[in-house]
C-alpha positions as CSV (number, residue, x, y, z in Angstrom):
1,X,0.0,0.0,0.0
2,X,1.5,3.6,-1.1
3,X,1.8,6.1,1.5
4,X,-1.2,8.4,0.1
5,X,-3.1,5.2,0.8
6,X,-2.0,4.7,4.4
7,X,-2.5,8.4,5.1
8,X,-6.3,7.8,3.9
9,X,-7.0,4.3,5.0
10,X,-5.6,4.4,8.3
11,X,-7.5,8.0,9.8
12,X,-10.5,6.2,8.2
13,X,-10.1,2.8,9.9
14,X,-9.7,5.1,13.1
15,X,-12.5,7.0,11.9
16,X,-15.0,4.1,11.8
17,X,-14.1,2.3,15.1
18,X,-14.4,5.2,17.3
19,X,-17.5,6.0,15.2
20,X,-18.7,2.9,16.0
21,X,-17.9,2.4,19.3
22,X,-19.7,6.1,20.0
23,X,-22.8,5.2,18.5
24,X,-22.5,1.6,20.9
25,X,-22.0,3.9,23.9
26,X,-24.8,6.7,22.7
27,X,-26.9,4.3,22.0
28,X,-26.8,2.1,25.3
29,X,-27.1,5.7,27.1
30,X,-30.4,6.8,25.1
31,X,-31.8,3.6,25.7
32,X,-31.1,3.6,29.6
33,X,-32.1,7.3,29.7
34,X,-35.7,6.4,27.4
35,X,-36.5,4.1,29.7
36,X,-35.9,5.6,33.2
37,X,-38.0,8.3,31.4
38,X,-40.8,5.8,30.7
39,X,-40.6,4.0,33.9
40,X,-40.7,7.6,35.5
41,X,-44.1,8.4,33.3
42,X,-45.8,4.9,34.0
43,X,-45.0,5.1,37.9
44,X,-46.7,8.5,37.8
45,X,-49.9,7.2,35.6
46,X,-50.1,4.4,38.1
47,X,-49.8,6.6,40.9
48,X,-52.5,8.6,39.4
49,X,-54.6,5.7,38.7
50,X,-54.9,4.6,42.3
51,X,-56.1,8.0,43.3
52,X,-59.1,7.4,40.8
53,X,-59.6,3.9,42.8
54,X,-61.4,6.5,45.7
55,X,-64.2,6.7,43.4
56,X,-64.9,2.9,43.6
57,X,-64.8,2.7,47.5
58,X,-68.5,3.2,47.1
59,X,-68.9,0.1,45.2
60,X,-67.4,-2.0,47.4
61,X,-71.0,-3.1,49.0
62,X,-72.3,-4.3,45.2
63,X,-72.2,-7.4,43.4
64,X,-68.5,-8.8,42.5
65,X,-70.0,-8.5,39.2
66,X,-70.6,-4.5,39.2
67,X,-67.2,-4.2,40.8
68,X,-65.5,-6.0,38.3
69,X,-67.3,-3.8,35.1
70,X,-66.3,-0.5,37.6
71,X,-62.7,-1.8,37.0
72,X,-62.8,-2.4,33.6
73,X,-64.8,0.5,32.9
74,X,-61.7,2.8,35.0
75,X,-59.2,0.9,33.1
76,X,-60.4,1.6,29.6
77,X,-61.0,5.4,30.1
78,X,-58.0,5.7,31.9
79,X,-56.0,4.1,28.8
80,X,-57.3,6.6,26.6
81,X,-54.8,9.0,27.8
82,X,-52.0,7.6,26.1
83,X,-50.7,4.8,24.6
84,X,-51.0,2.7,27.2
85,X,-52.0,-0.5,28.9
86,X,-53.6,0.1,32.2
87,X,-54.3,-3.5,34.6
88,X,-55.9,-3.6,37.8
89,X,-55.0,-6.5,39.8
90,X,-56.0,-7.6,43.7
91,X,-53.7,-8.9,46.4
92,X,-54.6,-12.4,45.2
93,X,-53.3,-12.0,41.3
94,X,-56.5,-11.7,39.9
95,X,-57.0,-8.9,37.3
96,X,-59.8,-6.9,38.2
97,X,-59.6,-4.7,34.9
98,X,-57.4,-5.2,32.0
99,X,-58.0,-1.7,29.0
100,X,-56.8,-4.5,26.0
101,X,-58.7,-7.0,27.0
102,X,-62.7,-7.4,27.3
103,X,-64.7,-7.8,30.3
104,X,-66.2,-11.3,29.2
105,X,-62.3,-12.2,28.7
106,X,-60.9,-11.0,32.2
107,X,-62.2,-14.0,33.9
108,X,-60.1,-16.1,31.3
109,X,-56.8,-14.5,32.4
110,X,-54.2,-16.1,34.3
111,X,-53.3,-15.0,38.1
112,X,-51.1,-12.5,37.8
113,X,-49.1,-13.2,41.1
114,X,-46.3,-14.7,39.7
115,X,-45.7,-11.4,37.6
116,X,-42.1,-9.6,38.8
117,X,-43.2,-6.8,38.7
118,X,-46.5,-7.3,41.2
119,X,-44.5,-9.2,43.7
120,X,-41.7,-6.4,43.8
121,X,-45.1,-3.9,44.2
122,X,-46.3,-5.9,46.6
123,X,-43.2,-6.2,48.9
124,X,-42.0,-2.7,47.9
125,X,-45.1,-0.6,47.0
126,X,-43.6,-0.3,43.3
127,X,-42.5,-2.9,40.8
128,X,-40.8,-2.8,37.6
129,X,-40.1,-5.5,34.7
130,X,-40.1,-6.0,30.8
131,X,-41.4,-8.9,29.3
132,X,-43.2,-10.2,26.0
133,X,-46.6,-10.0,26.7
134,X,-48.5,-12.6,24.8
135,X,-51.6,-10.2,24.3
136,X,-50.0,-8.0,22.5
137,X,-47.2,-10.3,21.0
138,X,-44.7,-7.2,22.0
139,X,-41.9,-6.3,24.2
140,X,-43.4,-4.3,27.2
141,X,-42.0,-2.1,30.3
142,X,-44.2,-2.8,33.3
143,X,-44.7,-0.2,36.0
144,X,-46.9,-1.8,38.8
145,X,-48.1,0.3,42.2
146,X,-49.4,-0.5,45.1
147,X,-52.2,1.0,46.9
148,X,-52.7,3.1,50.8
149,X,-54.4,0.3,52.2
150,X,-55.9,2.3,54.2
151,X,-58.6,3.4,50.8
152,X,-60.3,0.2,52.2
153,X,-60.9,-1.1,55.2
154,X,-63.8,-3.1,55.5
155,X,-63.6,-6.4,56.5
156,X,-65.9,-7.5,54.3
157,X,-65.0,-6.2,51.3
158,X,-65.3,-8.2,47.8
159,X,-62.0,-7.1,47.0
160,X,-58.6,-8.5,48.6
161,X,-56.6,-5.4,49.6
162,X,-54.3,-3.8,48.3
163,X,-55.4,-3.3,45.1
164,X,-52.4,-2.9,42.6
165,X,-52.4,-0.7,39.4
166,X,-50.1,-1.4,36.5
167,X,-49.3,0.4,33.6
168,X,-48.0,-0.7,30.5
169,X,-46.5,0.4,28.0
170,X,-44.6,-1.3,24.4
171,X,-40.6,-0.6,23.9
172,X,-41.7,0.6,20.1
173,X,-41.4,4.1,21.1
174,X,-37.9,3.6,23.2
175,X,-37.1,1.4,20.2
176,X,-38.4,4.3,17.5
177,X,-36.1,7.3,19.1
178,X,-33.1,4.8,19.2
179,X,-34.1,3.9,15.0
180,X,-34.1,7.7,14.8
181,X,-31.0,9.0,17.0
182,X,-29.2,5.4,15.0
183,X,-30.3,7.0,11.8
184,X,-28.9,10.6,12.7
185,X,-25.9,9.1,13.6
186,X,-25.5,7.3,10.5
187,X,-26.4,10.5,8.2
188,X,-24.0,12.3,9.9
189,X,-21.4,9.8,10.4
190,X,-21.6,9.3,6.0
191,X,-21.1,13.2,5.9
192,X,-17.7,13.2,8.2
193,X,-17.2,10.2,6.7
194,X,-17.3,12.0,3.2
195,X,-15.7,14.9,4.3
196,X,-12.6,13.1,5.8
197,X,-12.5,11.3,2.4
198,X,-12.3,14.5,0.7
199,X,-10.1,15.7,2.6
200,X,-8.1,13.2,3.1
201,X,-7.8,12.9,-1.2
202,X,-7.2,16.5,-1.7
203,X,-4.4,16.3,1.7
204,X,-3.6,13.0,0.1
205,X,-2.6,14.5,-3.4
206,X,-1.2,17.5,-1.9
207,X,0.6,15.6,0.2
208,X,1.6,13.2,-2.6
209,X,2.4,16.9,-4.5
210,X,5.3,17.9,-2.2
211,X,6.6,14.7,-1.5
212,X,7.3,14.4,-4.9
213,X,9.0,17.7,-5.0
214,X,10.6,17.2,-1.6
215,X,11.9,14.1,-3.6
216,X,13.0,15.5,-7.0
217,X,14.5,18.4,-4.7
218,X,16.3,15.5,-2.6
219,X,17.4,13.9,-5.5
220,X,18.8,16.8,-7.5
221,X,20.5,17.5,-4.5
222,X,21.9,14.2,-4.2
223,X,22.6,14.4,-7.9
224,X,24.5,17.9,-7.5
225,X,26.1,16.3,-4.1
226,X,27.2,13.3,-6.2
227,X,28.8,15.5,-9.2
228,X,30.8,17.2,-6.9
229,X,31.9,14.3,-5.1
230,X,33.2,13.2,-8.8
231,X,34.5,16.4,-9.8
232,X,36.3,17.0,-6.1
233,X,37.6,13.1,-6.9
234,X,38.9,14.3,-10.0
235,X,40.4,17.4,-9.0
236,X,42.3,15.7,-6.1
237,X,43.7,13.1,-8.3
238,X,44.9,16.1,-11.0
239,X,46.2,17.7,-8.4
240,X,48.5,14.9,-7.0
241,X,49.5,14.3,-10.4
242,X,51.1,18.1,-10.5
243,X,55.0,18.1,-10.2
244,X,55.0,22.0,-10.7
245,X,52.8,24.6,-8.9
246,X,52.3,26.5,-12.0
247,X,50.9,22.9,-13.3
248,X,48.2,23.1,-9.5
249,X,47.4,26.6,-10.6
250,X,46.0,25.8,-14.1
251,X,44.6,22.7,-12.9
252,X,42.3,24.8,-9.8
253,X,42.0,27.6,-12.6
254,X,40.0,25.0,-14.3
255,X,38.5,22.6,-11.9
256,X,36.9,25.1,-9.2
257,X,34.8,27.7,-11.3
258,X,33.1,24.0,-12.3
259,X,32.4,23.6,-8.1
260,X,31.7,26.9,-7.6
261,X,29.7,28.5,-10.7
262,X,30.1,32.7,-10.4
263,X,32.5,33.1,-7.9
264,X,36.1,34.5,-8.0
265,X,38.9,33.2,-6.6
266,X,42.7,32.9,-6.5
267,X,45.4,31.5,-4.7
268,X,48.4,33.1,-3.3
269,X,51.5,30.6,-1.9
270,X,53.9,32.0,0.4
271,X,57.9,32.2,-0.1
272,X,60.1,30.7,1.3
273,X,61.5,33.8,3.2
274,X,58.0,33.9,4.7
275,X,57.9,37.8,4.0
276,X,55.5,37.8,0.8
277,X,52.7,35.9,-0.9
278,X,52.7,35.5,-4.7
279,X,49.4,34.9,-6.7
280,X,49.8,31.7,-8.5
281,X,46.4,32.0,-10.2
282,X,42.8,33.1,-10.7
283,X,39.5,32.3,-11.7
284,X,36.2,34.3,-12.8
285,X,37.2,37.5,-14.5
286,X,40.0,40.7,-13.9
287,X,41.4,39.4,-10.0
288,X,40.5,42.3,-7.9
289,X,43.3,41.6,-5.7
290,X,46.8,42.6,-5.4
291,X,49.7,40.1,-7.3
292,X,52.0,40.5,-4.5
293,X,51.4,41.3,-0.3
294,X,52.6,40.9,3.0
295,X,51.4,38.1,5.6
296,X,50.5,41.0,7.5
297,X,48.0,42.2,4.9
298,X,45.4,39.7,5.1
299,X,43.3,39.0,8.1
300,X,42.8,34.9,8.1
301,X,46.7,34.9,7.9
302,X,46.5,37.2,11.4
303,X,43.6,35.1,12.9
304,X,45.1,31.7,12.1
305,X,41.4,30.6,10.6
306,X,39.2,32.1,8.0
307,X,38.1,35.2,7.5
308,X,35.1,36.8,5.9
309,X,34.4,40.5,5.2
310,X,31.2,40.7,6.2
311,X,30.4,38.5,9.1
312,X,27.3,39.4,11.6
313,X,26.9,43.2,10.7
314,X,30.6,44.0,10.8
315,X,32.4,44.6,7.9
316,X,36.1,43.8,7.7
317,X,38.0,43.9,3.8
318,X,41.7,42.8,4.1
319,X,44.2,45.1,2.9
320,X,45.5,43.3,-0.1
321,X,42.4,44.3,-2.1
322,X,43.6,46.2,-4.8
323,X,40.1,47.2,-5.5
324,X,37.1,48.4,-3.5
325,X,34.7,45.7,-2.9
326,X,31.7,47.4,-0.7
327,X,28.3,45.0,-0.9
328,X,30.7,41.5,-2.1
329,X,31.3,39.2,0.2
330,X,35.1,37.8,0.1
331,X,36.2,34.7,2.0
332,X,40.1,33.9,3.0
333,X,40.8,30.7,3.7
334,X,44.7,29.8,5.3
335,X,46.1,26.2,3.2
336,X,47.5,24.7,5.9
337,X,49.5,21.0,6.0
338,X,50.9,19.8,8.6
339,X,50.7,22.5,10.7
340,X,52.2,25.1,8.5
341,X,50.9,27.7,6.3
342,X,51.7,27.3,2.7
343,X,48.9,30.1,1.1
344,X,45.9,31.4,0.9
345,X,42.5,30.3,-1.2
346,X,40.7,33.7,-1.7
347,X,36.6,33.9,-3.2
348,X,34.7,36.7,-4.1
349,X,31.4,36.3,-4.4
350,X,29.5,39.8,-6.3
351,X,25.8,39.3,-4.8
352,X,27.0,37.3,-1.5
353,X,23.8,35.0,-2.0
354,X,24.7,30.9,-1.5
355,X,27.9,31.7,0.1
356,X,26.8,29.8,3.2
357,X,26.0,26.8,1.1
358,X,29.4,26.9,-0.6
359,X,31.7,27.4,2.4
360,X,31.6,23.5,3.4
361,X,32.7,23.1,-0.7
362,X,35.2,25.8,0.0
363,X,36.8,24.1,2.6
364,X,37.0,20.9,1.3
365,X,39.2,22.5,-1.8
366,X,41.0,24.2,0.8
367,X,42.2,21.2,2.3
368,X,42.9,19.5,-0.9
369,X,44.8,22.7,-2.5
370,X,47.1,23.0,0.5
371,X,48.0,19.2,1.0
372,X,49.0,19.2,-2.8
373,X,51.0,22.5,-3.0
374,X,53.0,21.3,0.5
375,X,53.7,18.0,-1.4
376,X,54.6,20.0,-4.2
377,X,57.0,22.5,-2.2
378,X,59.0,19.3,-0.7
379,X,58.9,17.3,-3.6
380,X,60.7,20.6,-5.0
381,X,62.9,21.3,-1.9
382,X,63.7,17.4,-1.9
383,X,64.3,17.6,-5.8
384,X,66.4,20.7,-5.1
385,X,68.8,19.2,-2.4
386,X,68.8,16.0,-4.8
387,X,70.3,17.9,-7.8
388,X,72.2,21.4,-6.2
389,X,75.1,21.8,-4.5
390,X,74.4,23.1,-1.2
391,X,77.8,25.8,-0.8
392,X,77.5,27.0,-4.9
393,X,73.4,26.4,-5.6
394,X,75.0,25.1,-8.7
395,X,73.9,21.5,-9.8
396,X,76.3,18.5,-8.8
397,X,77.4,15.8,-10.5
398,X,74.0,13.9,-10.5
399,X,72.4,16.0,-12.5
400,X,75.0,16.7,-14.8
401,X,75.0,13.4,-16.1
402,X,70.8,13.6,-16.0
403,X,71.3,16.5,-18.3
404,X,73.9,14.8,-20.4
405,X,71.7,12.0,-20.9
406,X,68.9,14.2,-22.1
407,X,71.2,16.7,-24.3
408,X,71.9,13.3,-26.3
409,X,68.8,12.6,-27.1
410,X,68.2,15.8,-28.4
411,X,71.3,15.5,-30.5
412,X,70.5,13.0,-32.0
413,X,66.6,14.1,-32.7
414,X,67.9,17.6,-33.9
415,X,71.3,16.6,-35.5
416,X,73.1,19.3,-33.6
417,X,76.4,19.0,-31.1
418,X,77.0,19.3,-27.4
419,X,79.9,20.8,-26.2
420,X,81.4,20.0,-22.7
421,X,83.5,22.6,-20.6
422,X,85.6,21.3,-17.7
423,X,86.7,24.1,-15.5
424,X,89.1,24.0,-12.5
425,X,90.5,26.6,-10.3
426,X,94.2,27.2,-10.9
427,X,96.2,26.2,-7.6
428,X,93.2,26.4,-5.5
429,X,94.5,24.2,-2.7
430,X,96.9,26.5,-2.5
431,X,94.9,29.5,-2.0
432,X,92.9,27.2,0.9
433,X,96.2,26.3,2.5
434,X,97.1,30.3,2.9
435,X,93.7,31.9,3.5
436,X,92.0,29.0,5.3
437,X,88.3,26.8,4.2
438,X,85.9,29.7,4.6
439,X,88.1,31.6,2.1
440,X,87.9,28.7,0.0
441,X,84.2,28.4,0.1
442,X,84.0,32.0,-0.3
443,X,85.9,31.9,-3.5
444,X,83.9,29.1,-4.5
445,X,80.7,30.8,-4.2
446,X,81.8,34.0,-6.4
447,X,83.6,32.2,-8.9
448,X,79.7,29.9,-9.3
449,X,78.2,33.2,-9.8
450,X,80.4,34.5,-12.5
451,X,79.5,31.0,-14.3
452,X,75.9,31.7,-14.1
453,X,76.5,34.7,-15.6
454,X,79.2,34.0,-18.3
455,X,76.7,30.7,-19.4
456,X,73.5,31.2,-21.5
457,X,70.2,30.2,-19.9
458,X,70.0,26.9,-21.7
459,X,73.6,25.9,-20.4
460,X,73.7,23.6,-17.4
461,X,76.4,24.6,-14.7
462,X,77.6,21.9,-12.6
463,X,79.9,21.5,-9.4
464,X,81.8,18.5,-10.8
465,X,83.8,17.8,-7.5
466,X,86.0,20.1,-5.2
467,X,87.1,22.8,-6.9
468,X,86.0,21.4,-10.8
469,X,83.2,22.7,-12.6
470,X,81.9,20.9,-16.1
471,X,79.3,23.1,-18.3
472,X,76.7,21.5,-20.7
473,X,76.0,23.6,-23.3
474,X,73.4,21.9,-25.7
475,X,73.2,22.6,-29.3
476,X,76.9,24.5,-29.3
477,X,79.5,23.9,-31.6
478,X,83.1,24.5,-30.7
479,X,83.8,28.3,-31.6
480,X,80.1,28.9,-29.7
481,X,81.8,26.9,-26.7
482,X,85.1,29.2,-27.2
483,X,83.0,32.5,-26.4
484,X,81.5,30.8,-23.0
485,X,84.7,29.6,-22.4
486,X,86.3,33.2,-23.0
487,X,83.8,35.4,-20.9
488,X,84.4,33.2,-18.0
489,X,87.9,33.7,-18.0
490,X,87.9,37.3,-18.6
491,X,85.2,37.6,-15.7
492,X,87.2,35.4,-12.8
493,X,90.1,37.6,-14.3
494,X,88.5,40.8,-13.4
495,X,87.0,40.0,-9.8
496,X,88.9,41.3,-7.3
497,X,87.7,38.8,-4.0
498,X,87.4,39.9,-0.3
499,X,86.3,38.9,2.8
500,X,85.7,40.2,6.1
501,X,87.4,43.7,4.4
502,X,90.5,41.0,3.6
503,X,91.8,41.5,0.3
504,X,91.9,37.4,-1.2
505,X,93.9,38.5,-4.4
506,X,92.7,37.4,-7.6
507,X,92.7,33.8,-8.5
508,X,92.9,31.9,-12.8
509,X,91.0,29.1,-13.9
510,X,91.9,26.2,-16.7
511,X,89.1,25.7,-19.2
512,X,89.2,22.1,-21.7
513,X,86.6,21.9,-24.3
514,X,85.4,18.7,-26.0
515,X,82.4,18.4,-28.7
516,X,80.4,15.5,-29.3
517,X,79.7,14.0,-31.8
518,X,83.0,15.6,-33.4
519,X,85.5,14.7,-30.5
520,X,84.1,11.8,-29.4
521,X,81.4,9.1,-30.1
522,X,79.7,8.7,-26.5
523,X,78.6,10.8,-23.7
524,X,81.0,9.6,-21.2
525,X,84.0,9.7,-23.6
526,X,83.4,13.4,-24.4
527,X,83.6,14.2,-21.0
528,X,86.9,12.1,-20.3
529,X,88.2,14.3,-23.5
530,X,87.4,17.9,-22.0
531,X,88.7,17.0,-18.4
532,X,92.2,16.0,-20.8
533,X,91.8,19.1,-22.1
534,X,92.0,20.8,-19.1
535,X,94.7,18.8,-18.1
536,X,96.7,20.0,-21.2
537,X,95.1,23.9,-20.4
538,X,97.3,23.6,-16.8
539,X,100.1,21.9,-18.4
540,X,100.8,24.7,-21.1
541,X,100.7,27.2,-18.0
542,X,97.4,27.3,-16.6
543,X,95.0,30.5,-16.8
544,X,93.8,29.4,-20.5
545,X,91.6,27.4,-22.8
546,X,92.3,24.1,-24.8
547,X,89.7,22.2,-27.1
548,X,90.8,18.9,-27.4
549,X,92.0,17.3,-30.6
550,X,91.9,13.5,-31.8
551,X,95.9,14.5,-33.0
552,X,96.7,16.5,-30.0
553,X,96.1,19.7,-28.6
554,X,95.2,22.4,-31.4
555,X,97.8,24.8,-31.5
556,X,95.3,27.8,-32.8
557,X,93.4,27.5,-30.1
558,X,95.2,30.3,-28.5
559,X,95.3,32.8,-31.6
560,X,91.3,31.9,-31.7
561,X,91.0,33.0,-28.1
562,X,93.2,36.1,-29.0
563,X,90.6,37.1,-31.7
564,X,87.9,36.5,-29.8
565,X,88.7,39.0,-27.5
566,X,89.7,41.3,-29.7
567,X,86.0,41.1,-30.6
């Protein structure tokens, strides 16, 4: 059974018992009530009957015959003023008048002695019974009185005192106002029956008319509920596929305006000196905020929580607004991980309405955004310590040969040449031995900065080991590699190094060249080939550059350095 059904059915069913049971109770009532009435009615007929019995005292000295025709006579004309059944009866049980019954037929009637109802009048002065009365083939009430006794007191009277008068009366008319009260309750019993049917179908289809939106409502909400889920399911497994946090920006550039339709937002990660926040990204239009701020410019960085602008009345804009926002209602949210601030999410939403309803969204991309960009901060911190050196911030040796490998592949894709510059410090352990390690490092440091400088932005600069350096430079040929070469030497030549206002001197540095695939036929062998180059640069006096030759050292490599700087 549907539920409209039930919610019909069941009031009903409740409806009909209680009905029932009411018209039960109602009807036992009106029936007790009729006949205390009727009993009440009768006992004052009968009452009122006797009294007309002082009319007969005269005819006590006549025939039992006159008597007896006085009696039926009273009985008869006494009847006639209602429906009635009026029967005098002596102490003995013989009826002395009966108003349904004949005179010649009274002597024919049983004793009436045996009746309740006289016995009870007899002992009690008033007696009442019901019984079918074979007569009148109905169901009667009998109300039977007693008389004074002192109406007669002769001794010789033809009448055995006391006389006792009973009135009848049938249970058709108790029995007609219970048909008639049954009937009322029936009539109107059908018409709150009908009414709670109509009701109850008109509640029952409105009813059935808002569950059914309640339920459409439930299940587009369910439906919305279960998109996100997917889409946040999605964008968490994007996002922990992101090596880069350029690669997260674009990624939440294009995956929350899909959570959050009409609303603005950007995220801002903090550097690693702690002392500014840098806008990654941004979503929904021109970014009202400011590209760069201070910690201490935004309010859920101050509170340690979230923070929005308008909040119970009060109105609170953080300071890294670049724009005026009265009326919108903006929302920063702190990405933490593991305890630590990495950024800020920011929203603006124009109109403010269903901001409540997004916050718990909010949040949840909060929490995914700052997990992924702190794994993406120590997977670059980690990758960073991996593949610098920590006194230079140069790459090491690891990654030198990473970047070899992939330079070769390009070669041989593109059909271009590597060339490989081994550099070394000219009597550097010397130089530690007189000034001491921290000049050493010191050196070290400035002379990895003059090689960022000298080298182009696609050369890789590595700290080889100690105080050797090796330079990739991809897609350079050998008078290309001569230039880098050059500008380093003329820029170590030209740095005058202190420390602590202690004047360090200047120091040289030995520079071999090899080219692959023209020097050698392998990555590894190209590199053995410059480091013998460099060997050969310190052997012809240091403070120079040597390409190496399959023959030997080439001799115009000097005149080629000594027209480059001519240049």
């Amino acid at each position: 059974m549907k539920i409209q059904h039930k919610i019909i059915a069941i009031p009903l069913a409740v409806m009909l018992f209680v009905s029932l049971v009411t018209i039960l109770f109602l009807e036992h009532t009106l029936r007790k009530d009729l006949r205390d009435r009727k009993v009440a009615e009768l006992t004052t007929l009968a009452v009122a009957s006797l009294e007309s019995l002082k009319t007969l005292e005269a005819l006590d000295e006549h025939e039992d015959e006159q008597i007896s025709r006085s009696f039926q006579r009273l009985a008869t004309n006494f009847s006639h003023a209602g429906d009635i059944r009026v029967t005098y009866i002596d102490a003995n049980g013989r009826v002395l008048g009966d108003s349904e019954v004949t005179y010649d037929k009274l002597s024919h009637l049983e004793n009436h002695l045996d009746r309740a109802e006289i016995l009870q009048a007899l002992e009690a002065g008033k007696g009442v019974s019901e019984s079918y009365s074979d007569t009148l083939s109905l169901n009667m009430v009998y109300v039977a009185v007693r008389s004074d006794e002192d109406h007669f007191t002769d001794e010789n009277s033809h009448l055995a005192h006391p006389i006792i008068a009973r009135i009848a009366r049938s249970e058709l008319s108790i029995q007609a106002a219970i048909n008639e009260f049954r009937e009322t309750l029936i009539v109107t019993g059908l018409i709150s029956l009908l009414a709670v049917l109509g009701l109850g179908y008109f509640g029952s289809r409105a009813m059935n008319k808002a569950v059914m939106s309640e339920q459409s409502l439930l299940e587009q909400r369910v439906n919305d509920r279960t998109t996100e889920i997917s889409i946040l399911q999605t964008f968490g497994a994007l996002l922990n596929a992101c090596s880069t946090l350029a690669e997260a920006g674009e990624v939440m550039k294009n995956v929350i305006p899909r959570l959050i339709p009409g609303c603005a937002g950007s995220i801002s990660i903090i550097k690693a000196s702690r002392n500014r926040l840098d806008a990654i990204t941004s979503w929904g239009g021109e970014w009202p905020g400011a590209e760069r701020f201070a910690p201490s410019e935004c309010w859920s960085l101050r509170k340690g929580h979230q923070h929005l602008a308008l909040e119970h009345g009060i109105q609170t804009y953080c300071q890294h607004w670049a724009e005026s926002l009265e009326g919108n209602q903006t929302l920063c949210l702190p990405l933490i991980a593991q305890g630590e601030t990495v950024g800020i999410l920011h929203f603006v939403l124009p109109d403010g309405e269903g901001f409540d309803q997004s916050q718990g969204l909010m949040n949840s991309i909060a929490e995914q955004a700052g997990l992924t960009l702190a794994n993406i901060q120590l997977r670059d911190t980690l990758r960073e310590q991996a593949i610098r050196d920590p006194l230079t911030g140069l790459y090491n040796r690891r990654y030198m040969l990473e970047a070899l490998d992939q330079a070769h592949s390009r070669v041989e894709r593109t059909n271009t040449e590597i060339a490989v510059l081994m550099v070394d410090l000219d009597h550097f352990k010397r130089f530690n031995d007189n000034f001491g390690h921290d000049a050493g490092d010191h050196v070290l440091k400035a002379f990895s900065q003059i090689l960022k400088e000298s080298s182009r932005n696609e050369d890789i600069a590595c700290r080889y080991g100690g105080e050797e350096f090796c330079i990739v430079c991809p897609s350079t040929n050998e008078t290309q590699a001569l230039k880098v070469a050059t500008r380093i030497i003329k820029g170590i030549s030209k740095q005058e190094l202190t420390m602590n206002q202690l004047s360090l001197g200047k120091v040289t540095t030995s520079i071999g060249i090899a080219v692959y695939p023209g020097h050698a036929s392998s990555m590894d062998e190209v590199v053995k080939l410059a480091d013998e180059a460099l060997y050969i640069a310190k052997q012809n006096g240091r403070d120079r550059v040597e390409v190496i030759q399959l023959s030997g050292v080439d001799t115009s490599v000097s005149d080629e350095i000594e027209k480059l700087e001519c240049s």
